[in-house]
C-alpha positions, 0 to 999 in steps of 0.5 A: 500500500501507497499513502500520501499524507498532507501536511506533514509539517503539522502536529499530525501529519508529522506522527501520521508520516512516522507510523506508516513508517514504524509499519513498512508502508510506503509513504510520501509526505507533502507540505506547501512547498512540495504540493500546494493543495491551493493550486488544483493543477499543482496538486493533480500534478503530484497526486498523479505522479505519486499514484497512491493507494489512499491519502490523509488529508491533514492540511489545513488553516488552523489559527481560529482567531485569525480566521475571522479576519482572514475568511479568503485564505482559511477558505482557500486552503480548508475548503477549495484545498480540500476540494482539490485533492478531493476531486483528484481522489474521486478521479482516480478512485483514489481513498481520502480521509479528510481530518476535520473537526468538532467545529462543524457543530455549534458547540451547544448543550451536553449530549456527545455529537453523533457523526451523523448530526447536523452540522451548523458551524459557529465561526469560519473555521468550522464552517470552512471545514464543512465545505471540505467535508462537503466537497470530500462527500460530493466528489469521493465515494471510498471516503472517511471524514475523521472529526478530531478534537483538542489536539496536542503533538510533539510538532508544533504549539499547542495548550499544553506547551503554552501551558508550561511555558506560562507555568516557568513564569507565573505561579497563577492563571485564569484558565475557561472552565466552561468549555468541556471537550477531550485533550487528543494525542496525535500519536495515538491518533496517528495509530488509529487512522493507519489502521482505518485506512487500511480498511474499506469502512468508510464513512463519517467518524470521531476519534479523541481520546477517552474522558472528559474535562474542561480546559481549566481541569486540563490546565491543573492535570498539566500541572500536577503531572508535570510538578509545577506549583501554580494556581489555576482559577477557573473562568468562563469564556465571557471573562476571557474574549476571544475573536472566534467563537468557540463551542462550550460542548466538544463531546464527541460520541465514538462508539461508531470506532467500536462498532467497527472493530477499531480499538478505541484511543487511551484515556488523555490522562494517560495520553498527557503522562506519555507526552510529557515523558516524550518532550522531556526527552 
């Protein structure tokens, strides 16, 4: 099997590029430089040339803040990039799995988001990801839509580093207590999307880590594994403005993993011990 990966530069696309690796299967990671998913003919151009099995699609626009000011560019990547690769993909009967995201729903009540569930993005970055599920669904039939949630890797910034930065320097901070999601690792992730993608069980999936907690329980889990003494005062969301809208509720139901024989993710407490042993070294 050949698998093409974007966004290798990313936290995910890195680990992704490493375990298809650890497994001998054949991989060819790209970022802008060697395929700009932008540029339709560039992206056709390679994806012909490299004629792969599957690709992972994990490029994407990601700064949810700037994106309410920069809606032309984050749409040209999450939504025109996607439907790039996407229409190159259905061409050549090619599978894709499109990583994506909670932000797709509007982020209200309690009840864990189904991966059928209608989807009513609250800010441009969630909706510039619904146009690339929706152009992944129109133009590819062997398709899997992963929906991922509060990821942290070794590659890249992330709650976690920024948390032990401001850790070193303060010995109290004010952490959103009313947003409740699942912290996600994107080595365990990594594991679990080669393993579905060696599968023909498409469809629409989510994939975080097992438990819950909000941002201000993670924040003081960060803390306690990592033996730092800080106070961390809990606040809502309204205390703490941000541009972009963000959803208080990023449950996310996972059975559908189970239900198709794929081995749900470790707890995040056992997902964050790990990483903080990993970026020590």
């Amino acid at each position: 099997m050949k698998v093409l990966v974007t966004g290798v530069k990313g936290q995910l696309g890195f680990d992704v590029i490493n375990e298809l690796g650890k497994r001998n299967i054949e991989a060819v990671g790209v970022d802008i430089d060697e395929m700009d998913i932008t540029n339709a003919a560039q992206v056709e151009e390679v994806i012909t040339k490299v004629v792969p099995d599957a690709v992972i699609h994990c490029a994407a626009y990601t700064a949810v803040d700037a994106a309410e000011d920069n809606v032309e560019i984050c749409r040209k990547v999450n939504a025109e990039g996607t439907k790039n690769v996407a229409e190159v993909c259905g061409k050549l009967d090619i599978k894709m799995m499109y990583i994506s995201t909670d932000y797709v729903f509007n982020g209200q009540g309690t009840r864990a988001w189904e991966p059928d569930d209608e989807r009513e993005p609250l800010n441009v970055y969630g909706q510039t990801k619904y146009e690339g599920e929706l152009a992944v669904e129109q133009h590819v039939k062997k398709f899997f839509t992963v929906r991922i949630a509060w990821v942290f890797g070794v590659n890249g910034k992330n709650f976690i580093k920024t948390m032990l930065n401001l850790g070193k320097t303060h010995d109290q901070l004010t952490v959103v207590n009313n947003q409740t999601g699942s912290p996600t690792y994107t080595y365990d992730l990594a594991r679990l999307l080669v393993d579905m993608i060696q599968t023909e069980k498409y469809g629409r999936y989510h994939a975080t880590n097992e438990g819950l907690c909000t941002w201000y329980e993670f924040a003081c889990e960060i803390f306690k594994q990592a033996g730092l003494d800080v106070k961390v005062t809990p606040v809502t969301s309204d205390e703490y403005p941000a541009k972009a809208k963000r959803p208080e509720n990023s449950r996310m139901n996972k059975e559908k993993l189970k239900e198709n024989g794929f081995e749900p993710l470790p707890s995040w407490q056992d997902a964050l011990n790990r990483y903080l042993k990993e970026i020590e070294n």
